[in-house]
C-alpha positions in Angstrom: 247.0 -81.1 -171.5 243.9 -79.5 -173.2 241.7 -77.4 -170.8 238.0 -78.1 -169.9 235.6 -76.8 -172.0 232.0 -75.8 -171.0 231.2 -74.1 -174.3 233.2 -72.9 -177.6 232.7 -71.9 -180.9 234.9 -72.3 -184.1 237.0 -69.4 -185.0 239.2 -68.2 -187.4 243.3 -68.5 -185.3 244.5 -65.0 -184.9 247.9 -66.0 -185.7 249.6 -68.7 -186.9 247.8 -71.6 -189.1 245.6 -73.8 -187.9 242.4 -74.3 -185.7 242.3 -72.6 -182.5 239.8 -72.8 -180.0 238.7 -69.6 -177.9 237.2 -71.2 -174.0 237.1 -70.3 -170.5 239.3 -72.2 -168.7 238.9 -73.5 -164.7 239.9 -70.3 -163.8 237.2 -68.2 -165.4 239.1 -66.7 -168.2 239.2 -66.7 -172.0 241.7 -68.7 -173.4 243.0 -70.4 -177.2 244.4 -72.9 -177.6 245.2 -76.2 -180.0 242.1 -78.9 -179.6 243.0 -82.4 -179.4 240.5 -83.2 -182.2 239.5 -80.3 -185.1 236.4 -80.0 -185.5 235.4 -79.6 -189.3 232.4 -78.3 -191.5 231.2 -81.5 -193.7 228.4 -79.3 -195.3 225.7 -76.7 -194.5 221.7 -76.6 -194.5 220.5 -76.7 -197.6 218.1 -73.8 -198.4 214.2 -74.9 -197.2 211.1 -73.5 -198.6 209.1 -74.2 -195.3 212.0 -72.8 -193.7 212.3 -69.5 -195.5 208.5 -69.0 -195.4 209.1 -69.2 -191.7 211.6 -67.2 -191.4 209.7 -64.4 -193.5 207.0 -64.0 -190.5 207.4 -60.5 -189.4 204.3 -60.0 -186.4 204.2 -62.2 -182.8 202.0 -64.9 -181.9 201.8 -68.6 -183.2 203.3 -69.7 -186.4 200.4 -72.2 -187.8 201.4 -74.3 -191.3 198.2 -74.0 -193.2 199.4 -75.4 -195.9 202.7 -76.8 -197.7 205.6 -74.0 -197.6 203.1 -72.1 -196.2 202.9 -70.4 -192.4 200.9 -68.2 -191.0 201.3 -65.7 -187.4 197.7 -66.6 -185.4 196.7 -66.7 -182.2 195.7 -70.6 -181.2 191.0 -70.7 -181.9 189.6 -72.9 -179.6 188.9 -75.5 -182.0 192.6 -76.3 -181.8 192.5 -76.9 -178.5 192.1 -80.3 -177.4 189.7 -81.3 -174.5 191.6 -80.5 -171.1 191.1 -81.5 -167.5 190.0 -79.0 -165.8 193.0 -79.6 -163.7 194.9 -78.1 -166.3 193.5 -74.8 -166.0 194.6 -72.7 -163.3 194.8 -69.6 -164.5 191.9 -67.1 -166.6 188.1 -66.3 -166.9 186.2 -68.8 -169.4 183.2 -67.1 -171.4 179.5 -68.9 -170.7 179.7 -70.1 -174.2 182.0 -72.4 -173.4 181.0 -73.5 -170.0 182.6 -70.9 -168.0 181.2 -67.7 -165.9 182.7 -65.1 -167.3 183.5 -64.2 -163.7 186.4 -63.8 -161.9 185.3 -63.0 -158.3 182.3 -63.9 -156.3 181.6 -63.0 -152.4 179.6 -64.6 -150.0 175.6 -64.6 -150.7 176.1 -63.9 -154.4 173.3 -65.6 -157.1 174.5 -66.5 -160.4 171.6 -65.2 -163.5 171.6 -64.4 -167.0 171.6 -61.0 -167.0 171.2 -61.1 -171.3 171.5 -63.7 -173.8 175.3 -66.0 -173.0 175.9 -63.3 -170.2 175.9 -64.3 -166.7 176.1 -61.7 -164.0 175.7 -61.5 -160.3 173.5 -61.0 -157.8 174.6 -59.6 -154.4 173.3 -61.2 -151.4 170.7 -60.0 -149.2 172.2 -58.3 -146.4 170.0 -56.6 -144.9 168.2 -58.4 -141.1 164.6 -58.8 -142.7 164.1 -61.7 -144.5 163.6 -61.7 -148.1 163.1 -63.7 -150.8 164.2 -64.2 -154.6 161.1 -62.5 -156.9 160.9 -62.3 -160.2 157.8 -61.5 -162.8 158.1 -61.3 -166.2 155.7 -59.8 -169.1 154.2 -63.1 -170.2 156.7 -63.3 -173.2 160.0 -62.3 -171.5 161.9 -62.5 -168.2 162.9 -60.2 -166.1 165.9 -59.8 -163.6 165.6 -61.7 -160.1 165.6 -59.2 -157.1 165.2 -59.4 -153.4 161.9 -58.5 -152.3 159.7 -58.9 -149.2 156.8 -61.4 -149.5 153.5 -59.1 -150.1 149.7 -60.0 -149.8 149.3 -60.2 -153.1 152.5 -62.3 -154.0 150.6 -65.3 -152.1 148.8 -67.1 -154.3 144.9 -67.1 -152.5 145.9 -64.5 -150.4 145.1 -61.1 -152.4 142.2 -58.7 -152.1 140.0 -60.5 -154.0 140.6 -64.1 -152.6 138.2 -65.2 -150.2 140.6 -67.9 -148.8 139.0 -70.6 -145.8 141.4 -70.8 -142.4 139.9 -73.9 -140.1 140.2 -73.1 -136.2 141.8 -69.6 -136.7 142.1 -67.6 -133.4 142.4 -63.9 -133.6 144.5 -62.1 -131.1 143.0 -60.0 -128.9 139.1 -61.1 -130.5 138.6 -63.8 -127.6 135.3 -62.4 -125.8 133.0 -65.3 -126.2 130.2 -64.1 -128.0 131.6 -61.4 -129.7 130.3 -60.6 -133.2 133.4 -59.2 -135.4 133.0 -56.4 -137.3 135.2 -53.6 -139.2 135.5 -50.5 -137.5 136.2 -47.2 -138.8 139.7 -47.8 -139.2 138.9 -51.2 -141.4 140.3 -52.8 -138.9 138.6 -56.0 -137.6 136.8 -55.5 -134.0 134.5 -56.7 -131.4 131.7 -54.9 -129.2 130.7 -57.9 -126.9 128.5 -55.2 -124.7 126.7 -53.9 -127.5 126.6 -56.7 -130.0 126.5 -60.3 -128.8 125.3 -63.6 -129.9 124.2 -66.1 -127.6 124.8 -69.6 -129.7 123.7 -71.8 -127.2 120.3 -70.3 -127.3 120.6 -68.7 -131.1 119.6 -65.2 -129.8 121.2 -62.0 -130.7 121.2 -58.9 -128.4 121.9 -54.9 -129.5 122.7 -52.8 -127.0 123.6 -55.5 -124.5 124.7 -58.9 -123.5 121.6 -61.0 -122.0 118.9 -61.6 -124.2 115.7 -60.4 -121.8 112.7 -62.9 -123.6 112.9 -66.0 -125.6 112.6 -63.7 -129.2 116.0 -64.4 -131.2 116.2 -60.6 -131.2 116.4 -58.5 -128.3 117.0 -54.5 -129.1 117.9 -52.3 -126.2 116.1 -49.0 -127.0 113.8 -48.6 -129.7 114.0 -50.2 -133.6 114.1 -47.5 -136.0 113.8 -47.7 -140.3 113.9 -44.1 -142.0 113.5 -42.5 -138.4 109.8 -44.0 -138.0 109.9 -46.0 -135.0 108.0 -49.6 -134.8 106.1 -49.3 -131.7 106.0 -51.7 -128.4 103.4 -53.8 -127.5 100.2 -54.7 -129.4 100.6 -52.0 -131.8 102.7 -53.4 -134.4 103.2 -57.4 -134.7 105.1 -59.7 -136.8 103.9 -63.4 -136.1 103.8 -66.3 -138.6 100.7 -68.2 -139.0 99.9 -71.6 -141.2 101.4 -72.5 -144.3 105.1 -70.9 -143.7 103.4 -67.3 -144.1 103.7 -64.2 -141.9 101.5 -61.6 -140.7 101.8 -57.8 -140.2 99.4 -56.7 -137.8 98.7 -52.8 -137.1 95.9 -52.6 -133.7 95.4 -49.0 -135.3 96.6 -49.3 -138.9 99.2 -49.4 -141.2 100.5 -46.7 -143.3 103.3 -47.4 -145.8 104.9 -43.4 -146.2 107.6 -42.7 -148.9 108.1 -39.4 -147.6 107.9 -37.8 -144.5 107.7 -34.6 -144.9 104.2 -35.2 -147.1 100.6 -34.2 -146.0 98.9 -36.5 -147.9 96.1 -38.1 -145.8 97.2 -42.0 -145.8 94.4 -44.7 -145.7 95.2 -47.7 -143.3 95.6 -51.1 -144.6 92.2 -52.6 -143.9 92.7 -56.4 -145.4 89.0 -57.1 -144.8 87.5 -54.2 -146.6 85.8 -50.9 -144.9 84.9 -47.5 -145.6 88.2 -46.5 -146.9 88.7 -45.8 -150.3 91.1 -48.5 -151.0 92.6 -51.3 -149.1 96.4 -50.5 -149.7 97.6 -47.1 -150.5 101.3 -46.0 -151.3 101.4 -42.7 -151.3 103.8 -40.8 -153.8 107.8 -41.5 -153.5 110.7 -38.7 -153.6 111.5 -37.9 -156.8 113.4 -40.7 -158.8 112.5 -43.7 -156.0 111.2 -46.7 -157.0 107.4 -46.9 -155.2 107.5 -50.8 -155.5 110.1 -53.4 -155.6 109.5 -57.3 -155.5 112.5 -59.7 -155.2 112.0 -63.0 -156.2 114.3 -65.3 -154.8 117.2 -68.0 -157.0 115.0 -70.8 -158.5 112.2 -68.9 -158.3 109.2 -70.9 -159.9 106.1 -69.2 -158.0 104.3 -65.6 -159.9 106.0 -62.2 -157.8 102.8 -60.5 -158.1 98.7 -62.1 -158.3 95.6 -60.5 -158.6 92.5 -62.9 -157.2 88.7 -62.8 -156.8 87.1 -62.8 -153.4 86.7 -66.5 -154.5 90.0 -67.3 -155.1 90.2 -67.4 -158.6 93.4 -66.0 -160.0 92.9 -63.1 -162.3 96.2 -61.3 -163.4 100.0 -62.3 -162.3 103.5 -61.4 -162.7 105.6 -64.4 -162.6 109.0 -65.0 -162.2 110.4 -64.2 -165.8 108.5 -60.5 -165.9 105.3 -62.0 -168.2 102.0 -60.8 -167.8 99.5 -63.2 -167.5 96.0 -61.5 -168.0 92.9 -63.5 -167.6 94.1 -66.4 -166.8 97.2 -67.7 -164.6 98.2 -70.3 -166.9 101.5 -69.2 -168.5 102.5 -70.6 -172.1 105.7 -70.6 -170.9 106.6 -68.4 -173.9 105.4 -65.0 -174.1 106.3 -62.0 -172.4 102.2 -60.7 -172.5 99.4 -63.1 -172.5 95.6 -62.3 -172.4 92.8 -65.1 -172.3 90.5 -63.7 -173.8 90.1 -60.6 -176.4 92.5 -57.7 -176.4 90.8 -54.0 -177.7 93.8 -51.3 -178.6 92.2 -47.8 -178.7 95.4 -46.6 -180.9 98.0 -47.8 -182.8 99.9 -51.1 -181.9 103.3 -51.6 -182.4 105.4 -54.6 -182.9 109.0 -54.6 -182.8 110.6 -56.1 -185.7 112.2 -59.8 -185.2 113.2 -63.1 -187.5 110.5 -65.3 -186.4 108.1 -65.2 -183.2 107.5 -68.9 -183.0 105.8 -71.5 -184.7 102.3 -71.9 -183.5 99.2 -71.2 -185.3 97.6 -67.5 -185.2 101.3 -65.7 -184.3 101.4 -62.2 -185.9 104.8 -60.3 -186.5 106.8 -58.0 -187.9 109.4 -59.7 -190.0 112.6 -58.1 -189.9 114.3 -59.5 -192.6 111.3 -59.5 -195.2 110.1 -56.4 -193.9 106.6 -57.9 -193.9 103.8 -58.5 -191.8 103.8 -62.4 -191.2 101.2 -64.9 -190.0 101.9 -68.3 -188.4 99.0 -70.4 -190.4 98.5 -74.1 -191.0 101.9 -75.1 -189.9 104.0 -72.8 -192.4 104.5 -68.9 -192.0 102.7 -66.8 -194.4 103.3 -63.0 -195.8 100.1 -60.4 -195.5 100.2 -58.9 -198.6 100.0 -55.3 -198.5 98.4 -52.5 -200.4 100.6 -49.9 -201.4 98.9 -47.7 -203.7 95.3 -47.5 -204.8 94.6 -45.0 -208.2 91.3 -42.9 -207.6 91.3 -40.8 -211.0 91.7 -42.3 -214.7 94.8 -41.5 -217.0 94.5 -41.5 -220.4 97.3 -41.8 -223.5 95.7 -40.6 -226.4 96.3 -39.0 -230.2 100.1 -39.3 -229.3 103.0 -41.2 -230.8 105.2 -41.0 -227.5 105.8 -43.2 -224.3 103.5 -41.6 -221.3 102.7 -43.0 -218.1 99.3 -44.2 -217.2 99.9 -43.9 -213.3 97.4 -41.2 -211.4 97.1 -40.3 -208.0 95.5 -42.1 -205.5 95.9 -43.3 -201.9 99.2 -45.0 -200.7 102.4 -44.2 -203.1 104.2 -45.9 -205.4 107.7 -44.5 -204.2 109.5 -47.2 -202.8 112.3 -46.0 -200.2 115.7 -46.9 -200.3 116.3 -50.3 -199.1 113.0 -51.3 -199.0 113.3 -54.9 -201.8 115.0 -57.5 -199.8 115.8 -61.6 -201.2 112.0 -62.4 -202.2 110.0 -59.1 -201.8 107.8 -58.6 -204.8 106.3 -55.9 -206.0 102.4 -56.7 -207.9 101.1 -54.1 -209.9 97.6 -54.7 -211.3 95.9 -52.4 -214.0 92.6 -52.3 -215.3 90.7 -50.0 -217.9 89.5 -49.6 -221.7 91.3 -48.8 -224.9 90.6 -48.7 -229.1 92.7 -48.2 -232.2 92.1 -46.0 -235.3 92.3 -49.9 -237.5 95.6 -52.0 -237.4 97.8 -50.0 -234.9 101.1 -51.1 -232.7 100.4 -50.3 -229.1 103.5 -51.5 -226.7 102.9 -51.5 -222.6 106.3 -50.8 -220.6 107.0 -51.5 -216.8 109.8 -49.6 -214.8 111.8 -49.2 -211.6 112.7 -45.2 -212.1 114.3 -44.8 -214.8 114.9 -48.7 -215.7 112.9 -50.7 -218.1 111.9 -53.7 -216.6 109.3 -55.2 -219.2 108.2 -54.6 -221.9 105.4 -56.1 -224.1 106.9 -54.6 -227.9 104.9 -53.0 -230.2 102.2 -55.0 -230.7 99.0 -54.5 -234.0 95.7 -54.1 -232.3 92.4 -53.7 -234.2 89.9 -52.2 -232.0 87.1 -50.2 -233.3 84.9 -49.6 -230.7 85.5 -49.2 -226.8 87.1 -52.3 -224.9 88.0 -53.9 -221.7 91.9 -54.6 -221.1 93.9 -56.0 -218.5 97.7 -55.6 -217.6 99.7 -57.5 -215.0 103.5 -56.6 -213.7 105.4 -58.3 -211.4 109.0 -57.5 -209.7 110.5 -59.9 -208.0 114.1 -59.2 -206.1 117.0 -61.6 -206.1 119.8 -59.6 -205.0 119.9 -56.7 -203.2 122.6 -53.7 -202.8 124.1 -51.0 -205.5 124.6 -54.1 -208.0 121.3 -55.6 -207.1 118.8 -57.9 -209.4 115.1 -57.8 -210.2 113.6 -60.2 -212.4 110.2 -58.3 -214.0 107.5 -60.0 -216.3 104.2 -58.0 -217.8 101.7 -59.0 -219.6 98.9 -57.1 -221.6 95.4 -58.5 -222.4 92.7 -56.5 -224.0 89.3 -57.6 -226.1 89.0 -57.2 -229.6 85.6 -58.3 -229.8 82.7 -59.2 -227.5 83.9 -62.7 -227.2 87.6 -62.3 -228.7 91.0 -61.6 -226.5 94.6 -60.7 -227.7 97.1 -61.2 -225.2 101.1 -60.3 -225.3 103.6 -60.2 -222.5 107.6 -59.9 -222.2 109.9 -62.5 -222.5 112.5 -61.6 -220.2 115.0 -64.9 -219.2 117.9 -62.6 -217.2 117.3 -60.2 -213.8 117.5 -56.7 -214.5 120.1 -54.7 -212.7 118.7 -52.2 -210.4 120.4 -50.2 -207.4 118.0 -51.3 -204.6 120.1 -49.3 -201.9 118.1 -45.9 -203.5 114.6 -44.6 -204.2 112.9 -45.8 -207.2 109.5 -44.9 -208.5 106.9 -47.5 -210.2 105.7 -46.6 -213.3 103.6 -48.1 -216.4 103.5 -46.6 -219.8 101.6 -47.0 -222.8 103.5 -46.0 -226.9 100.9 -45.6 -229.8 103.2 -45.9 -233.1 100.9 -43.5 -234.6 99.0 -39.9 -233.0 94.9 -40.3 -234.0 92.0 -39.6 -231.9 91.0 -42.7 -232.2 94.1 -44.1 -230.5 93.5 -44.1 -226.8 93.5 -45.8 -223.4 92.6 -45.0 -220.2 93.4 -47.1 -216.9 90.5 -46.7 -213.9 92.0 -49.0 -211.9 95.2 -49.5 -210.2 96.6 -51.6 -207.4 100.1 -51.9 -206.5 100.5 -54.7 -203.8 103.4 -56.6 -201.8 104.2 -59.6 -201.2 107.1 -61.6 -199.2 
């Protein structure tokens, strides 16, 4: 009978023909023998690419098909992961990113916190016996790591050193003495003196230096009331009593003296309210050096004058009220100016007013303008410009028997130098020239303004027949439009003169564009006169010259 086989393989018979089977029998022990039924090859595998490019993988891990007859070793992303129950994890650390800790342990008391960006770490417990809290503070823009900190003042909201919070019925341990006054003591500590300092609040009276208010004052001092070591004396000597109209009275039986300084001999003079043979009714003699000899508060809301000078009769002379003005002559305040006199004002000297943009709008205002750099004038509802005199000529210049450019600008009072800066949007500059002239028959005379060394008008060379002595006239005018290194003037002039008794011949520049001029420098005014031809009997002269300002 054929044996029992658990497992066999086909083999070639070692002798004989045939099949033969090599097994284990029921004993344990190889053996070969005849099977009932042969077992025969009816092909083999044909050859696979898939399969050969699987077999080719040389490195562990996962074979992956990527693609047909292609495979690839790979370790398994999580993408090809299905979703799993979490039951189906027992085993690992999962990163934050995907919903995990990144943690394998924990102990009692720890606090989970990102520690960095997808990074969780943990915080150990507080195991210490004092209480403490979770604290954090960041910068305003990023976070900061949690710790464990005890609760400060100042980490109370309403509780730092600069809060002033409100507790209703607080009780203070240890400050229970009923009419105790609270204090800090030298240690900063707060404290209570009830046998020195006490308050009696059903009668509103306060006692220093002991605890029963002796008289029905609301201030009883034990001992003696000192300010800067100058005791106020008992009795009748000194009194502080109110009197009609919610004033008070300080009342000396044998005079007042207000001192500064103790160690001065100056004689005082008492306080003698209705007059007397002293020389003055109050006197305050001289302070240490550096104090202030008189200080009036006024109080919030103030609306009444600090300080008022009357007559005997009552009538209100000069005051200080509550915005700093001086009122003189009147006590009537405009509500408006800093110093007011009713009536005329005399200045011995000079009087200076501080440059400003405007000072108002009511009529007779004077000011200094600090943008125009004029002297303005509140008139007639609109603000107008003084116009100032800047140079006056006082000796006669004369261009004569000469056939080139010369100025006919002398000296006189003022200057015609104008500083750097000085044009601003507006200012204009007048020059106004008069004098006498005549030409040797038909001659070309041509008039020139300038600004230092740039032409500004200019008249041309004119023909002029003037045979005997005549009157002329010339007029410039500079007017600024821009200021600064690139800055604009536009510049007209304009030449008159006689050529008979009764006959005029006028000419003037045509200019239609500013002039360019550097305004941020000095420049110099100047007027010139160019005879085309040299003859004695070519001349001018100019006597007079103003040069004025305007806004």
């Amino acid at each position: 009978m054929a044996w029992p086989f658990y497992s066999a393989i086909i083999i070639p018979a070692f002798a004989g023909s045939g099949t033969q089977l090599l097994g284990v029998d029921n004993t344990g022990l190889l053996a070969v023998s005849s099977p009932a039924t042969v077992l025969t090859l009816i092909g083999a595998q044909a050859a696979d690419a898939d399969l050969t490019a699987l077999a080719a993988l040389v490195t562990t891990g996962y074979a992956k098909r990527t693609a047909a007859n292609t495979w690839t070793a790979t370790t398994i992303p999580a993408s090809d992961i299905p979703s799993l129950a979490a039951s189906i994890i027992t085993s690992g650390v999962l990163a934050p990113t995907i919903g995990g800790t990144g943690l394998a342990t924990y102990v009692l008391g720890d606090t989970l916190y990102a520690s960095a960006a997808n990074t969780l770490s943990r915080l150990t417990g507080n195991i210490s016996t004092t209480r403490q809290f979770l604290m954090q503070q960041g910068t305003g823009v990023v976070s900061a790591i949690p710790a464990w900190s005890v609760v400060a003042q100042d980490d109370v909201t309403g509780l730092t050193t600069t809060s002033s919070p409100t507790f209703a019925g607080l009780t203070l341990t240890g400050l229970t003495t009923a009419g105790s006054i609270l204090f800090a003591s030298a240690g900063g500590t707060i404290s209570q003196d009830g046998a020195n300092l006490y308050w009696n609040d059903a009668a509103n009276q306060l006692s220093v230096g002991g605890t029963v208010v002796r008289n029905a004052s609301m201030l009883d001092v034990y001992g003696q009331l000192q300010s800067n070591s100058y005791v106020m004396g008992a009795g009748p000597d000194l009194s502080l009593f109110p009197v009609v109209g919610g004033q008070s009275v300080l009342s000396s039986w044998h005079g007042l003296q207000l001192v500064g300084n103790k160690a001065s001999t100056v004689v005082y003079t008492p306080v003698d309210i209705g007059g007397g043979p002293s020389i003055a009714s109050v006197i305050i003699p001289n302070q240490q050096a550096g104090a202030i000899g008189v200080v009036i508060l006024g109080q919030t809301g103030q609306t009444g004058n600090l300080l008022e000078f009357r007559t005997v009769s009552n009538v209100g002379l000069t005051a200080f009220n509550a915005s700093g003005d001086l009122l003189i002559g009147s006590l009537v305040d405009n509500g408006v100016d800093a110093f007011q006199v009713a009536g005329s004002a005399a200045v011995s000297q000079s009087l200076l007013l501080s440059p400003t943009a405007t000072a108002g709008t009511a009529n007779g205002r004077l000011w200094s303008d600090s943008a125009g750099q004029t002297l303005d004038t509140f008139q007639a509802g609109v603000v107008q410009s003084i116009e100032t005199a800047l140079f006056s000529q006082t000796n006669s210049v004369t261009v004569a028997n000469i056939a080139t450019e010369n100025t006919l600008l002398g000296t006189g009072a003022g200057t015609i130098t104008l500083p750097a800066n000085f044009f601003t949007i507006g200012k204009t500059i007048r020059i106004r020239m008069m004098g006498s002239y005549r030409t040797n028959g038909a001659v070309a005379l041509r008039m020139r303004s300038y600004l230092g060394a740039t032409l500004i008008g200019d008249t041309a060379a004119v023909s002029y027949t003037v045979a005997a002595i005549r009157y002329f006239e010339l007029e410039a005018v500079y007017t600024c439009r821009t200021v600064g290194v690139a800055g604009t003037v536009m510049g007209q002039i304009v030449f008159e003169g006689n050529t008979s008794a009764t006959a005029q011949q006028k000419t003037a520049s045509i200019n239609t564009v500013a002039t360019t001029i550097n305004t941020t420098i000095s420049q110099v005014l100047n007027i010139t006169a160019l005879w085309a031809a040299a003859s004695p009997q070519n001349t001018i002269t100019s006597t007079n010259v103003l040069v004025e300002v305007a806004r």
